[in-house]
N, C-alpha and C positions, 0 to 999 in steps of 0.2 A: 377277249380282253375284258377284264372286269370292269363297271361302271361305275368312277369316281366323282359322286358329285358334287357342286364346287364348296367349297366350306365357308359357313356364313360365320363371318367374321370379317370386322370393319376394320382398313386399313387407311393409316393417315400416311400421305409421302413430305409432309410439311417439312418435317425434319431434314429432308434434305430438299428442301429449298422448289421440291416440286408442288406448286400449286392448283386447285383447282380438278383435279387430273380423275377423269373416271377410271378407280380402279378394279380390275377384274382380279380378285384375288383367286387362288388356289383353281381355278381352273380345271375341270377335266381332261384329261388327253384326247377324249370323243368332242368335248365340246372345242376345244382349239385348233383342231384338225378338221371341224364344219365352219369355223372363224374364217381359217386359213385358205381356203375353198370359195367362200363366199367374197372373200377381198380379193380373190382376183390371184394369192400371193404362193398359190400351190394347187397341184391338180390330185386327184385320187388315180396312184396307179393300177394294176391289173392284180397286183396283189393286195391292194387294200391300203396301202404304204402311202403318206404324202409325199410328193412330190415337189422338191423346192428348189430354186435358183438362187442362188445367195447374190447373186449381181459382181458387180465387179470385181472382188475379192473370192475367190474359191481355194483358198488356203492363208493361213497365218502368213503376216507382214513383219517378220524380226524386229528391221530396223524400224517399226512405226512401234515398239514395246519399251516402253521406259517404265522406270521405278524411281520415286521421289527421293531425293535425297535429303535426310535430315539428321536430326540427332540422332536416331535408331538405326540409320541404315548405314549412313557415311561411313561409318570405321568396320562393316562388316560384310557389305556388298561386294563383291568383286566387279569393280567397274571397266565398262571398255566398250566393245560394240557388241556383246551380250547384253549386259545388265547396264543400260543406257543414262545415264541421269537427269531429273525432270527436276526444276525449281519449287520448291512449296509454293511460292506464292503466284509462281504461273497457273500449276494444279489448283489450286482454290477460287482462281479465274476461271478457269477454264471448266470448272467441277461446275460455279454457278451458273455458266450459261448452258450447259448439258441441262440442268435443271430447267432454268427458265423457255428453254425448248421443248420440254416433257412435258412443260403445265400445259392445262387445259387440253390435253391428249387423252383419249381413248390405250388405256396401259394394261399390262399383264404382270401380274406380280405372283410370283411363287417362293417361298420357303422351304428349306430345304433343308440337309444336312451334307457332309463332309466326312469319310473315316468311318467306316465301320464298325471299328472299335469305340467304342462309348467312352474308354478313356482318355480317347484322341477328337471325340467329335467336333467339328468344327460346324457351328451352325450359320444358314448362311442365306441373307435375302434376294432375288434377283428382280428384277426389275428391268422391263420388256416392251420395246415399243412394239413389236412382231409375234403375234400369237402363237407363231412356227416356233420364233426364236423361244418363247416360252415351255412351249412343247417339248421341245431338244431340255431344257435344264430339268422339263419332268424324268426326261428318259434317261440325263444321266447322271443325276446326282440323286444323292437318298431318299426317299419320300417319307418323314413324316406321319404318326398314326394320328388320329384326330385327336386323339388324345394329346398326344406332345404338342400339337398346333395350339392347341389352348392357350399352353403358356410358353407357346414359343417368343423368344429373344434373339433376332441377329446379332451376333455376333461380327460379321463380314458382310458389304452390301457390293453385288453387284449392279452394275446401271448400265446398262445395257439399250443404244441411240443409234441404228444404223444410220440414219436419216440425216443425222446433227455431220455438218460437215466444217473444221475448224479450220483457219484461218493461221498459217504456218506463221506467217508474219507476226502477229495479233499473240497466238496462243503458244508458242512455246515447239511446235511441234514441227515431225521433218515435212510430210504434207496432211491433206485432211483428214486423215484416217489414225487412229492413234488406241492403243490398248496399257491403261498405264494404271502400275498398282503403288497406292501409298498405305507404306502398315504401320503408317501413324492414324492415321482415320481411319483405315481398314477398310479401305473401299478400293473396287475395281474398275475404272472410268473406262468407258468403250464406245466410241462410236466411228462413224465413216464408213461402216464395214459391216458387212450381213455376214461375214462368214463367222457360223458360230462354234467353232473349235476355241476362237478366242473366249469365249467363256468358258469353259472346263480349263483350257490353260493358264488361263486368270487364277483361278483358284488352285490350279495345281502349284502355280509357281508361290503362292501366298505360303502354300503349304511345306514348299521344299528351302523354305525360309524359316519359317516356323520349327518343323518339324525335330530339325538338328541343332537348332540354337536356344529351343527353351524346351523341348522332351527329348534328346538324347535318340530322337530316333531315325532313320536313314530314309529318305523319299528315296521312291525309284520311280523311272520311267520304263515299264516292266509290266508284262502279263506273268500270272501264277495260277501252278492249278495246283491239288492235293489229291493224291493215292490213297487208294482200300487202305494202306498202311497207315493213314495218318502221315505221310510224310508230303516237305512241299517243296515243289521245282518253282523257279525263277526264271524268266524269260526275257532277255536286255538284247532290245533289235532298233535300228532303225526303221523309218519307212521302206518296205519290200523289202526283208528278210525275213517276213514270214513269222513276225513273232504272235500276231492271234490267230493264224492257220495253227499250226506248233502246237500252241498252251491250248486248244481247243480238240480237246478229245475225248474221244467217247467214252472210253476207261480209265479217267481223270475228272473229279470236280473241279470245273473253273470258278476258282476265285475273282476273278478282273481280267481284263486284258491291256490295261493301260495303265495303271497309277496304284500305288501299293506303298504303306509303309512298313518297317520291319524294326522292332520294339527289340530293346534290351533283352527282355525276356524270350525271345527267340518267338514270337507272332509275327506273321504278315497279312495285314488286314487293305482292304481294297478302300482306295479314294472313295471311289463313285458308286452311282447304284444301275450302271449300262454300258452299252460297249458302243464304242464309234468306230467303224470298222471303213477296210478301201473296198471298193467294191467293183474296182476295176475286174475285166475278163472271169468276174464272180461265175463260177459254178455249182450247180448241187453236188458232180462227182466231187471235186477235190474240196467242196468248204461248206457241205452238207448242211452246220450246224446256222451258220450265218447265213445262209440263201434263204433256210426255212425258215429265219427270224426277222424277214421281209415280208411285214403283213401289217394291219390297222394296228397304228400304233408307233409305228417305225417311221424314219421321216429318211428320206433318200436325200441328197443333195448333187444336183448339177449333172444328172444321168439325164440320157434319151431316154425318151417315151417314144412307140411305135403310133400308127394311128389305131391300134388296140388298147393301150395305155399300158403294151409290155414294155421292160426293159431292155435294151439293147447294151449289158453290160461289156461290151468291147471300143462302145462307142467315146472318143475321149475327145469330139470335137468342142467340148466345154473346158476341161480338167483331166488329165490324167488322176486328179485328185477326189475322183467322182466317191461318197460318204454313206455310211447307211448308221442312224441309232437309233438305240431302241434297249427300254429298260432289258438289263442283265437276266427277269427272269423267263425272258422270251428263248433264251437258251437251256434244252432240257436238263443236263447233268452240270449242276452248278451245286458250289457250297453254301451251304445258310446258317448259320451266317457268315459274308465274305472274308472268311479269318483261315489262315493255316498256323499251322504251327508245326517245330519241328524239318528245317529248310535242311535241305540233304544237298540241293544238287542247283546249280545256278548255269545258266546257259547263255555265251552272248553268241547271237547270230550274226554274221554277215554275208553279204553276197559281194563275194570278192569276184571282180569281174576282170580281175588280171589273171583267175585259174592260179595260184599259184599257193593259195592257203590251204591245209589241209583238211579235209570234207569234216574233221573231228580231233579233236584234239586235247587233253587234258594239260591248267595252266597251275604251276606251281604258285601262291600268294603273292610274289611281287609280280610274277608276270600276269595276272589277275586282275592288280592293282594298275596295271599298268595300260592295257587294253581296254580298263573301264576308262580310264581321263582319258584314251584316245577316241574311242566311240567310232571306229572303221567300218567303213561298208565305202562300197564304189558307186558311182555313176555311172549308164554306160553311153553310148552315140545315141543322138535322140530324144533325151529325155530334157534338155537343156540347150539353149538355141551356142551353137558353138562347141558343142563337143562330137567330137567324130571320133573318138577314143574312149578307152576305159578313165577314165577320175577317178583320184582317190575322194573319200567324203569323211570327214571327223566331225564330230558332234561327242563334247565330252561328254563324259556319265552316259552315254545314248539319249541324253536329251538337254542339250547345251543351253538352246531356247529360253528352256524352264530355271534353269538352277542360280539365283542368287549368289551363291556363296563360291568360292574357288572351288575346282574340280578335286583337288588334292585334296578338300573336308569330307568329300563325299568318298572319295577311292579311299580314304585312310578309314574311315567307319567299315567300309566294306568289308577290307582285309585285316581288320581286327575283329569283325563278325567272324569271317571265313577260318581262321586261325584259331580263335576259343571256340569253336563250335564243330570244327572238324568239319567245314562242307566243303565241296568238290567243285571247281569251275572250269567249265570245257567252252573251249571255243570252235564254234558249228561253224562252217563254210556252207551258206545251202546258194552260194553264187554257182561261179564257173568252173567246169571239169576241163580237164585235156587239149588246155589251150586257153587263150582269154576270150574275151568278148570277142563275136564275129570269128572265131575260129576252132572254138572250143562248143562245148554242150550247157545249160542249164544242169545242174546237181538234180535228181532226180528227187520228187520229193519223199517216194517211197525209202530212197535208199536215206534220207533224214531221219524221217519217222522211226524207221529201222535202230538207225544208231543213237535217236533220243531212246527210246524204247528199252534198248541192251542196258543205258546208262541208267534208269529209270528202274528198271529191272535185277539190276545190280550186275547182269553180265559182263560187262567192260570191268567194274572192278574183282574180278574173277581171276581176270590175269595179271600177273604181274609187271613189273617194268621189264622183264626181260621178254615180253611180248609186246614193248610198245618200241616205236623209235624217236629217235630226237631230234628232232627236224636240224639239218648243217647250218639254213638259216636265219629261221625265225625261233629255235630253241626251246619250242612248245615237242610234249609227246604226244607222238600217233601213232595209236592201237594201229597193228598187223594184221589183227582179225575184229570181226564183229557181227554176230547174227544178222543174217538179211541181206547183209552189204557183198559184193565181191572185193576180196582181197586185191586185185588192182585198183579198185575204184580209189582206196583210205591210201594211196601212197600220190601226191597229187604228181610229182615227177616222172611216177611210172604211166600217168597218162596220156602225156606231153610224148613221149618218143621221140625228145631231139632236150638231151640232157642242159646242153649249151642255150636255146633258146628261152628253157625253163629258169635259169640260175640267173639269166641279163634282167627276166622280167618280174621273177623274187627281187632280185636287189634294188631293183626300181621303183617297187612298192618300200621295200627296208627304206631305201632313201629319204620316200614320204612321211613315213613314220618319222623318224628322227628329225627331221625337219618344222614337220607337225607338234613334237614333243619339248620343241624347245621355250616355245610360251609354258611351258609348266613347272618346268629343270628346278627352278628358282625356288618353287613350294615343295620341291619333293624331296624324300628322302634318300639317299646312294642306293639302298634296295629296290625302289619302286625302279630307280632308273634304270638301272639292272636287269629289269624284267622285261625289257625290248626286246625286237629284232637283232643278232648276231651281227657282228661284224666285218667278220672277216668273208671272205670269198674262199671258192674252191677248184 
């Protein structure tokens, strides 16, 4: 890893109300990771990697995420238990005591960038009670040549206070933990909480505000890679469906694996400048490229350490949500700059754990349109104190969390992309075969790879519709054949072998859909609706 060191340049935090405060500007990754180390607040693993606890919090708090409500947002926000609403003048309370807890602290402050694309850059300051936490905004947002630090300008400030713990009474909030964006002062308030996901989501969601309501351009929560060809796949997954396995391949440049916008002009340029990956039962066979990109540099979160200082990535006595980032160019075959252009082919994954979606499947534009504001994937037993069953799980757009605006602003950009541009969106099953959860199989991931691979390859579109079938009840086509795959595996009912069991436990997912689908009915258009699950029974 190259040695970056720290850039001398005097930083006032007056302006926001932080007084006094030694600040450590720009920072090295080697020197923050010897910070880290020496407070006590991270160990060096066996690979070189920091190793940290985030404390209480080892995953994003939804209901602790508010956005202010004011002139700018009130008429444009889709409000509810997404997008939460915060008081201005709670916020401005609450902003000044974050502050007057920050003064006279020992702080980390980094600059940064936003978008890829230069036309889209969102510049952007953070500010860091945790040298770790500082670290993590080196690894995943854009760095800066010394040159543009010169006369660098935030634009957006993050403030970033695990420590500051507020007062629900007092400050507005549901308890002490609180991650809340106002984009009237353009700043991201955060404290109570070490888990630093909430900072790249800070920023992701400022973005996915921004993005569609003053540039015309669509935020995704999405990995993308680009082909020898010049052309670029899209990848829309939940957590564990596999979407930075998937988009991470050896004969593909990865553009990003999480955050991506895509311009009028047909570019998809990546948010960030790194990947934060699950690192649960991580292996070199099946995730080569992310195992190898666990080394000085990278920060781990909430994994065992052996008494060697290896990994025990199976171990989830912390988090099944156990983290690994580390700038994007720690991954060999990546694009530079993080830009494609020319989008072919858009893939949403799910792991359907009722076995009853089909392993692949190509969606005509309302049914497209339709799957994205559903945002499907299952839960299965275990994963959640209470389910002994498969769960259905919707997260519109594939990342509900994040998105400001109504699902229906975002699914409608979509499929007026997908329609003028002629791109293709299939929907991947890399859940359950031959049964659901507890009876059935994991989709193997060979036989995915295989049929992203055909589609990627242009073989699936090779054959025509009188080689696909049309599913009796979900109404999506599925290819008959496909390199790699066996012809029974792509019929998901011929691998059930008890036709009757198969058809009770489709409809029961169709159920959840349309049930699911009726918070949306209201913004949609008869087409979008249209693009569901079937109706009828057989």
């Amino acid at each position: 890893m190259a040695n970056y060191n720290q850039f001398t340049k005097t930083i006032s935090l007056e302006n926001h109300g932080i007084k006094n405060a030694h600040v450590n500007y720009q920072l090295s990754p080697e020197k923050l990771h010897d910070i880290a180390i020496a407070s006590g607040q991270g160990v060096e693993a066996s690979s070189g990697a920091l190793a940290v606890n985030t404390g209480e919090f080892t995953g994003r708090s939804p209901q602790d995420r508010f956005i202010v409500k004011d002139n700018l947002t009130k008429d444009r926000v889709w409000w509810g238990s997404v997008n939460i609403p915060f008081d201005s003048d709670k916020f401005e309370k609450l902003y000044k005591k974050v502050s007057s807890y920050l003064s006279n602290k020992n702080l980390f402050v980094r600059d940064c960038f936003a978008c890829a694309d230069k036309d889209y850059q969102l510049s952007i300051r953070v500010i860091n009670e945790y040298a770790w936490s500082n670290q993590f905004a080196y690894n995943m947002f854009l760095r800066p040549t010394d040159k543009e630090l010169e006369a660098f300008e935030p634009e957006w400030t993050v403030i970033n206070a695990p420590g500051f713990m507020a007062n629900p009474e007092e400050d507005g909030t549901r308890q002490h933990n609180f991650a809340i964006l106002d984009f009237t002062r353009k700043i991201a308030l955060i404290g109570g909480t070490g888990y630093t996901g909430e900072i790249k989501k800070g920023i992701f969601s400022a973005l996915n505000f921004i993005l569609p309501v003053f540039k015309e351009t669509l935020p995704m929560h999405c990995s993308a890679n680009v082909g020898k060809e010049g052309d670029t796949a899209i990848f829309f997954g939940l957590s564990g469906t596999g979407k930075t396995t998937l988009s991470t391949d050896s004969n593909r440049s990865l553009i990003g694996d999480d955050e991506h916008g895509w311009t009028s002009d047909n570019k998809v340029f990546n948010f960030e400048g790194g990947c934060y990956a699950k690192v649960i039962n991580l292996s070199r066979e099946h995730e080569p490229e992310i195992y190898d990109a666990i080394k000085k540099g990278a920060i781990l979160e909430n994994v065992i350490l052996d008494a060697n200082k290896y990994v025990d990535f199976s171990d989830t006595s912390i988090t099944e949500n156990t983290r690994v980032s580390y700038p994007i160019d720690f991954i060999e075959n990546i694009q530079k700059p993080s830009i494609g252009k020319n989008v072919r082919n858009i893939f949403f994954l799910t792991a359907d754990a009722f076995g009853v979606l089909p392993p692949i499947s190509k969606l005509t534009p309302s049914q497209a349109a339709y799957h994205f504001i559903s945002g499907y994937t299952a839960k299965v037993a275990g994963t959640e104190a209470g389910i002994v069953e498969p769960q259905p799980s919707f997260s519109a757009c594939f990342g509900a969390p994040f998105m400001p605006l109504h699902p229906a602003k975002y699914a409608d950009m979509l499929s007026k992309k997908m329609i003028a541009l002629g791109v293709n969106v299939w929907l991947v099953n890399t859940g359950w075969t031959g049964g659901p959860y507890g009876v059935g199989t994991r989709m193997k991931l060979k036989y995915t790879r295989a049929m992203i691979h055909a589609v990627l390859n242009g073989d699936l579109g090779l054959y025509s519709y009188d080689n696909y079938h049309i599913h009796s009840v979900f109404g999506v086509a599925q290819p008959r054949e496909c390199p790699g795959v066996p012809a029974s595996v792509l019929s998901p009912r011929a691998t059930w072998n008890n036709d009757e069991a198969y058809y009770t436990m489709a409809f029961k997912l169709t159920n959840a859909f349309r049930e699911n689908f009726k918070k949306f009915e209201s913004h949609c258009s008869e087409e979008i609706r249209r693009g569901g699950p079937q109706r009828y029974a057989f």
